[in-house]
C-alpha positions in Angstrom: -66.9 -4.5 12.3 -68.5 -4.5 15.5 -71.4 -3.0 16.7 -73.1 0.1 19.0 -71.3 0.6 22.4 -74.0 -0.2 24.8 -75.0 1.9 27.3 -77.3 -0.4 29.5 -76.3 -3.6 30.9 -78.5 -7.1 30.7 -81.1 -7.5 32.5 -82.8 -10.8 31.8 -80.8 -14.0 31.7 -80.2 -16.7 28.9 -82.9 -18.5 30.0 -85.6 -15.7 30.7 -84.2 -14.4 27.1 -85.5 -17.8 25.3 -88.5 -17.7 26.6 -89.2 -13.8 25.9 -88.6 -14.3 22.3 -90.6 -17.7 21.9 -93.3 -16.1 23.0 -96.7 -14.9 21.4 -96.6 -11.6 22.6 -94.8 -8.9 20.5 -93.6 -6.8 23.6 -92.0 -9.8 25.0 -91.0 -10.7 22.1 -89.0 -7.4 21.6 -87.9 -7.2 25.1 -86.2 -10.5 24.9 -84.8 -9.5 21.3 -83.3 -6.2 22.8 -81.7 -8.1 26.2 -80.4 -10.9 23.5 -78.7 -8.3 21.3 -77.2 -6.4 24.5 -75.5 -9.9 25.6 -74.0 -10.5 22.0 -72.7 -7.6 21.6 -69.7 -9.1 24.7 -68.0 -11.1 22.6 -67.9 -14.9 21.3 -68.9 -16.8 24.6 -72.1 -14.9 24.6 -72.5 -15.4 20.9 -72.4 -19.3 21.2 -74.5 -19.3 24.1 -76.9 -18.0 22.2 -76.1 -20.0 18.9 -76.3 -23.3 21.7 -79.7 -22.1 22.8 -81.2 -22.6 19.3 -82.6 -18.9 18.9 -80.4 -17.6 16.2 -83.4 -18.7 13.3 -85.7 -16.9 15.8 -83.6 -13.7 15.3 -83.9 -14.4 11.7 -87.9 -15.0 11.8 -87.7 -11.6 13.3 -86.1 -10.1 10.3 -89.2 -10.4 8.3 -91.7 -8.5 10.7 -92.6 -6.4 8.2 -95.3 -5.0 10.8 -93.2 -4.7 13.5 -89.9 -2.3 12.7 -88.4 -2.3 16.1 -88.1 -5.6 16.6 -86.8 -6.3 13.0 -84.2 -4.0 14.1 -83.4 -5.4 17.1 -82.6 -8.4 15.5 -80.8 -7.2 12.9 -78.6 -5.6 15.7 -78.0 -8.7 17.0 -77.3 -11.0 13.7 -74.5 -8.3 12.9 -73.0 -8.6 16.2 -73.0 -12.0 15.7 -71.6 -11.8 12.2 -68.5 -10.0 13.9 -67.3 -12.6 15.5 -65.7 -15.9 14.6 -65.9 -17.1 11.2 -68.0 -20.4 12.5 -70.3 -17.9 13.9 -70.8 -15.8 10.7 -70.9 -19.1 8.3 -74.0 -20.3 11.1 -75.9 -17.2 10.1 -75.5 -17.7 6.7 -76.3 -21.4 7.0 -79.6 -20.5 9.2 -80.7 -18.4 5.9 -80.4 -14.8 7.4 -78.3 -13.3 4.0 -81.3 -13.4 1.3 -83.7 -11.8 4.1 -81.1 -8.7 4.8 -80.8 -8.1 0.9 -85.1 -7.9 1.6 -84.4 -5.4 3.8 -82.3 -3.2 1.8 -85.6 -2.0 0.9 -87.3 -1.1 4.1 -88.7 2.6 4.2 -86.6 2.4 7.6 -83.2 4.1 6.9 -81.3 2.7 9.9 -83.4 -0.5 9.4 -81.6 -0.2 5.9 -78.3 0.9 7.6 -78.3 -2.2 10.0 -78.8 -4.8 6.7 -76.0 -3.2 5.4 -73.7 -3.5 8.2 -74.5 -7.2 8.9 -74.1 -7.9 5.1 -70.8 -6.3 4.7 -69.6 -8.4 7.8 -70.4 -11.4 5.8 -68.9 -10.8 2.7 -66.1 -9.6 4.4 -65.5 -12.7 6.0 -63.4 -15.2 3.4 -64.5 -15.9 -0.7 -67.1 -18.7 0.3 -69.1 -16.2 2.3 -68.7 -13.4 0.3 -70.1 -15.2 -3.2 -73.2 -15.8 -1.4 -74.2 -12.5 -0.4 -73.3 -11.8 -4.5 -75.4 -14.5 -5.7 -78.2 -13.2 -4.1 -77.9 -10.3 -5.9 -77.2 -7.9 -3.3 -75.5 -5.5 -6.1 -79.6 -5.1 -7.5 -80.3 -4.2 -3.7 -77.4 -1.6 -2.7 -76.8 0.5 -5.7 -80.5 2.1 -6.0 -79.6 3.5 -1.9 -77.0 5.5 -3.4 -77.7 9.2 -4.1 -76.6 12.6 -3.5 -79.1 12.4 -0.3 -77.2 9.4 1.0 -76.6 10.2 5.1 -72.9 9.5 5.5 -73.0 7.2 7.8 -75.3 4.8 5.5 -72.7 6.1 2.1 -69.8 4.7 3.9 -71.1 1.4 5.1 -72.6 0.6 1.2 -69.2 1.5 0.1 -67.4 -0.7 3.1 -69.8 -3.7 1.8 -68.8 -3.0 -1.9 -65.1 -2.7 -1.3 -65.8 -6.7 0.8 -67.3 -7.7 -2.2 -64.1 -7.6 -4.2 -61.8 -8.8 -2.0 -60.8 -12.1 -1.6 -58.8 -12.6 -4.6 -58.6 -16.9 -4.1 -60.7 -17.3 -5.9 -61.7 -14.1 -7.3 -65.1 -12.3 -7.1 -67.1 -12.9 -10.3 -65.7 -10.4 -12.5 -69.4 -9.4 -14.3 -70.9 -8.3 -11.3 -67.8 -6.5 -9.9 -67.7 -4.7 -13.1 -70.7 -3.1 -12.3 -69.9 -1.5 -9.3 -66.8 0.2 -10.9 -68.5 3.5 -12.1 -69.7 4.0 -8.5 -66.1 3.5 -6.8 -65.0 6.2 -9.6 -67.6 8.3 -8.4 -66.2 7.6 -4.7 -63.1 8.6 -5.6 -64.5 12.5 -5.5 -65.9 12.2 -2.2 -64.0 14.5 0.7 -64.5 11.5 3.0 -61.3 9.8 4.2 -63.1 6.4 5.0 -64.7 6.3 1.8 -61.6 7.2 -0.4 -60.0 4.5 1.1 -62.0 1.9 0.9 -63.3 3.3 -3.1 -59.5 3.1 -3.6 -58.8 -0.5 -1.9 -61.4 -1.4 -4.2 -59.5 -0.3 -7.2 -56.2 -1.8 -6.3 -58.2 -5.2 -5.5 -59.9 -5.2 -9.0 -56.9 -4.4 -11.1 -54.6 -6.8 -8.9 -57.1 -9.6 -9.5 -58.0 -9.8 -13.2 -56.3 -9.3 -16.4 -58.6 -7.1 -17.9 -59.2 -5.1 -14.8 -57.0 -2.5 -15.5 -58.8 -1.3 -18.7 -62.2 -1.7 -16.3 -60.7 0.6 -14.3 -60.0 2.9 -16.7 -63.0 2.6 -18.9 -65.0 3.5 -15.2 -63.3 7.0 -15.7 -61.3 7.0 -12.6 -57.5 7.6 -14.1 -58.1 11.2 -13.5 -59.0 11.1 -10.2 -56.4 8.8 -8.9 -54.4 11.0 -10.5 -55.8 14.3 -8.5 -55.6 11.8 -5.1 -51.7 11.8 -5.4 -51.7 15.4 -4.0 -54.3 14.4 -1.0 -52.5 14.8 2.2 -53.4 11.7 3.7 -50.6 9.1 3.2 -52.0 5.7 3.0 -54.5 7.2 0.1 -51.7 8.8 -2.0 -50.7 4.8 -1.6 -53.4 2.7 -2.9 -53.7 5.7 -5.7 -50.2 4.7 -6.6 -50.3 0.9 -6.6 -53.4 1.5 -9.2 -51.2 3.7 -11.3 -48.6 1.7 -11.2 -50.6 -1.2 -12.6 -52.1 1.2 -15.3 -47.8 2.0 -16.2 -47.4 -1.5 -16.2 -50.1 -2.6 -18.6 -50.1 -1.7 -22.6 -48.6 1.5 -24.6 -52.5 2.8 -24.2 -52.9 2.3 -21.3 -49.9 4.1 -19.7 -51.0 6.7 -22.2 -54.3 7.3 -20.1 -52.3 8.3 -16.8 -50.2 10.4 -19.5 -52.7 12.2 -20.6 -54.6 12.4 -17.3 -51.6 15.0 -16.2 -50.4 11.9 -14.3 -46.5 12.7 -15.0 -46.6 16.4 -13.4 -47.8 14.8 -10.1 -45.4 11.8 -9.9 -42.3 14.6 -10.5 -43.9 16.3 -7.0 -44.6 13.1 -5.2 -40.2 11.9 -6.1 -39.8 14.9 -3.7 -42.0 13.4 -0.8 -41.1 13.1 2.4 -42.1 9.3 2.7 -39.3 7.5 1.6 -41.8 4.5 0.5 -44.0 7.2 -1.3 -40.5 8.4 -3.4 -39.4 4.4 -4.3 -42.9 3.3 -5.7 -43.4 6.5 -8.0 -39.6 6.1 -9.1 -40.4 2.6 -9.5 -43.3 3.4 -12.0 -41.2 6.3 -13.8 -39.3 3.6 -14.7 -42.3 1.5 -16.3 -43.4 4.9 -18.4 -39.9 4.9 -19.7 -39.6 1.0 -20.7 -42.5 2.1 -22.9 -42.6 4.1 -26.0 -40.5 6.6 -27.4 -43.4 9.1 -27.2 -44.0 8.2 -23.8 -40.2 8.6 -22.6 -40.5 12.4 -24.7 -43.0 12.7 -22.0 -41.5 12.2 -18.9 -38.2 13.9 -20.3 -40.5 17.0 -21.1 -42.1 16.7 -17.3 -38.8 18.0 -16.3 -39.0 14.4 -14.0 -35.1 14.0 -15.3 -34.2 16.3 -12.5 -35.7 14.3 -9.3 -34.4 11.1 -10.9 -30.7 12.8 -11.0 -31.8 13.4 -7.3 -32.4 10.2 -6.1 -29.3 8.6 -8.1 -27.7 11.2 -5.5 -29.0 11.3 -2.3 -32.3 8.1 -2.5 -32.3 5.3 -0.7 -31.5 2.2 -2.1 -34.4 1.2 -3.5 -35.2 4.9 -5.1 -32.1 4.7 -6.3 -32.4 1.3 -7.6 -35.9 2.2 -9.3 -33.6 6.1 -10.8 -31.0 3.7 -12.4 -33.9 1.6 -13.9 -35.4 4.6 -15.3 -31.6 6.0 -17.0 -31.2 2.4 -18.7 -34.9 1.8 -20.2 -34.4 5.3 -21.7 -31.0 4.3 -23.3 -32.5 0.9 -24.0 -35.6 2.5 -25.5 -35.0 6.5 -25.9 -34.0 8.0 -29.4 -30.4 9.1 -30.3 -31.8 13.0 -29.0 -33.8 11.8 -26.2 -30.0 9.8 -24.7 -28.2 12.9 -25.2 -30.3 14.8 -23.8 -29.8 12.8 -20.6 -26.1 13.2 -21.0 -25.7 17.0 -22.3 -28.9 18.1 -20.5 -29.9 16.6 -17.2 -25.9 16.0 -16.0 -27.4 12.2 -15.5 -23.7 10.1 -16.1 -21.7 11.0 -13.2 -24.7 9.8 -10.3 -25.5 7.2 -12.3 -21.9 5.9 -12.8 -21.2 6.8 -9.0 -24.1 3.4 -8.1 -21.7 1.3 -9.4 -19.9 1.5 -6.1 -22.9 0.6 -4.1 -21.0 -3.4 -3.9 -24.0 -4.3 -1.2 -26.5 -4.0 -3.8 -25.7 -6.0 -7.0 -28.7 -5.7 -9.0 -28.1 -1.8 -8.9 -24.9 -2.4 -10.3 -26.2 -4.9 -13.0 -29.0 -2.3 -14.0 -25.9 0.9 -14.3 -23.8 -1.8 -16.5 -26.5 -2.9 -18.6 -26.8 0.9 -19.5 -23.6 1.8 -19.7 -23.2 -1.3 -22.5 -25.8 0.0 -24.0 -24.7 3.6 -24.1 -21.0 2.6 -25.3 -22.7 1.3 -28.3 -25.0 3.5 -28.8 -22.1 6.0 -29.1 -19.8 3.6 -31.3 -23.1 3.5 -34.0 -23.3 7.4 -33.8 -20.1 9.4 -33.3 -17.4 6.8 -31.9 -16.5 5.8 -28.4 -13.9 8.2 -27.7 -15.6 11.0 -26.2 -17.6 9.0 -24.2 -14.5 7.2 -23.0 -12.9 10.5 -21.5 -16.2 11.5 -20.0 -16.4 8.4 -17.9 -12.6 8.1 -17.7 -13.1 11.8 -16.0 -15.7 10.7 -13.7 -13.5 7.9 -12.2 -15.8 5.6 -14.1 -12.6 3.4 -15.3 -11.8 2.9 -11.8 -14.8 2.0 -10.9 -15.3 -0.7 -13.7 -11.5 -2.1 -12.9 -12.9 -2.2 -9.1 -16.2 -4.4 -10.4 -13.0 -7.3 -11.8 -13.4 -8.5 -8.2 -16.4 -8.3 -7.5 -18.0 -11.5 -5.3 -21.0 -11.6 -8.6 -19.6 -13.6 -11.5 -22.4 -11.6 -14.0 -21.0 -8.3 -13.0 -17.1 -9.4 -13.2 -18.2 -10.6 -16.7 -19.8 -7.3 -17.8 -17.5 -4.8 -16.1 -14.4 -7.1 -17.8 -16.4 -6.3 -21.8 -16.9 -2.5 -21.2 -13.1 -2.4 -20.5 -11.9 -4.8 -22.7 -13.9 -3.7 -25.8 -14.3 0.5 -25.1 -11.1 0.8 -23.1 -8.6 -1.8 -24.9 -7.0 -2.3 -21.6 -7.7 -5.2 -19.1 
């Protein structure tokens, strides 16, 4: 991120600049400061001009004028300009020293003295794993979390959460897990703020953390925050309602308990509204993690059966696009893998499921949507030979031009579905 627009234009040259700021006077000092910043902030030629001329540790000295605020700021100004640019430029501040003496100045009475640190810090950390470790290891977590409070201006809130979201990204190598740990409980608190920029970047957070580590997703939920991801899903900005998704999705991917803390969260009554979306993205990745609830437990698939969720899923085998309906047919097999003898009628007698769900084996673009239908349909065939016989079932899908559809799948261009279209017929149908 880049700096202030300026308003003025330079007014001293490179060469009248170095000699302001080497000298002993504090007003040329500061005037030199102020015309360096103003020529930084046009880019990288300036920036190595300046990085050529030697006076970059100056700016740095100038950090630690404890006495003398405006100049301090001034060159704070100019460092985070200068950690905006290339990542040579950013790694030269850090190798000139400048990181541990912003954390100092986290502490400054000055609030956009503070603000400034902030910025330049989360520039840093932002640029690659190397540079962001640094700014960790010298314990810039100790120096940002005291600044936040309910009298936190804005502005200053959404740069600390800008440089806490850089500080746990980077996944090659991963941030060091104990000190992103501690940050969690304030991303959770983010995630009630009304401010777009901070949701996002509270939420980018979240997705990073339980992407990156295998116990991040019970961090994330032991931080509180499965609720309010869950009440994000109804925000009406897009790309939000899709970082709260991927995080859910990882929560419905992980254990039994897990997927029972988005359950139990009211997580199922918001993922039936968000099948109905308008986004066509939005509809596949919540049918997508439908589909994880339901590869869980029995209790779980009660759940989503008792959501009424049954109905959009019959929707999307219908009228979804490819991959909704791919992620539907997914969610009708792991219930007849998985569901009880009630819960597998139910989708039959109840929720009309069989005949859209039969109808995907004519998508013959799409294989694997195929492969997922015949899976279930083996499955269901011998579900119903355990419980009442085949017959019945036969007629049903006879009915629904299923037969035809399985003797269409013999010639298929996919060995593996030739192979399991040629069982269901030969063993439920006796005909070949």
């Amino acid at each position: 991120m880049t700096n202030r627009n300026e308003e003025t234009a330079v007014q001293l040259s490179i060469d009248q600049i170095v000699v302001a700021v080497n000298s002993e006077d504090p007003e040329q000092q500061f005037l030199g400061m102020q015309e360096a910043r103003k020529m930084v902030s046009g880019g990288d030629i300036p920036i190595d001009l300046m990085i050529g001329r030697g006076i970059v540790p100056t700016f740095i000295q100038f950090l630690q004028h404890n006495d003398n605020n405006r100049l301090q700021f001034e060159a704070a100004w100019a460092l985070t300009n200068i950690t905006s640019g290339t990542t040579e430029q950013t790694h030269y501040v850090i190798q000139m020293n400048a990181v541990p003496h912003f954390i100092t100045l986290l502490q400054s009475p000055y609030m956009d003295l503070v603000e400034q640190a902030v910025w330049a810090l989360s520039n840093i950390a932002g640029d690659g794993a190397a540079a962001r470790d640094i700014v960790i290891q010298h314990n810039v977590i100790d120096g940002i979390l005291p600044l936040i409070s309910n009298e936190t201006p804005l502005s200053l809130l959404r740069k600390i959460v800008w440089l806490m979201s850089n500080l746990c990204r980077n996944n090659i190598p991963s941030p060091p897990f104990g000190q992103v740990r501690r940050l969690l409980p304030v991303f959770s608190q983010m995630l009630l703020s009304q401010d777009i920029p901070i949701l996002i970047d509270a939420c980018s957070s979240l997705v990073n953390v339980a992407d990156a580590e295998n116990n991040g997703i019970q961090a994330v939920i032991d931080a509180e925050a499965v609720p309010r991801l869950v009440h994000l899903l109804q925000s009406s900005d897009f790309r939000i309602i899709a970082l709260a998704l991927h995080i859910i999705g990882n929560i419905a991917f992980g254990t039994d308990q897990q997927t029972d803390s988005l359950i139990s969260a009211g997580g199922l009554t918001k993922l039936g509204l968000l099948l109905q979306h308008s986004n066509g993205h939005i509809v596949q990745e919540t049918a997508w993690i439908i589909s994880n609830i339901t590869a869980g437990s029995q209790t779980q698939i009660q759940a989503v059966i008792d959501a009424g969720i049954f109905q959009q899923i019959r929707h999307l085998l219908e009228k979804g696009n490819v991959k909704a309906q791919k992620n539907a047919a997914w969610t009708v097999t792991n219930t007849i893998l998985s569901g009880t003898s009630e819960q597998v009628l139910n989708l039959i007698e109840n929720q009309k499921i069989i005949k859209p769900y039969i109808d995907l084996l004519e998508i013959n673009t799409y294989p694997a949507i195929i492969n997922v239908v015949l899976l279930g349909l083996e499955k269901l065939f011998r579900f119903s030979e355990q419980i009442c016989g085949t017959e019945n079932l036969c007629l049903m899908v006879e009915d629904l031009s299923g037969l035809d559809k399985l003797k269409a799948l013999l010639f298929h261009e996919k060995e593996y579905i030739k192979r399991i279209a040629y069982i269901i017929i030969y063993i439920y149908f006796k005909t070949t």
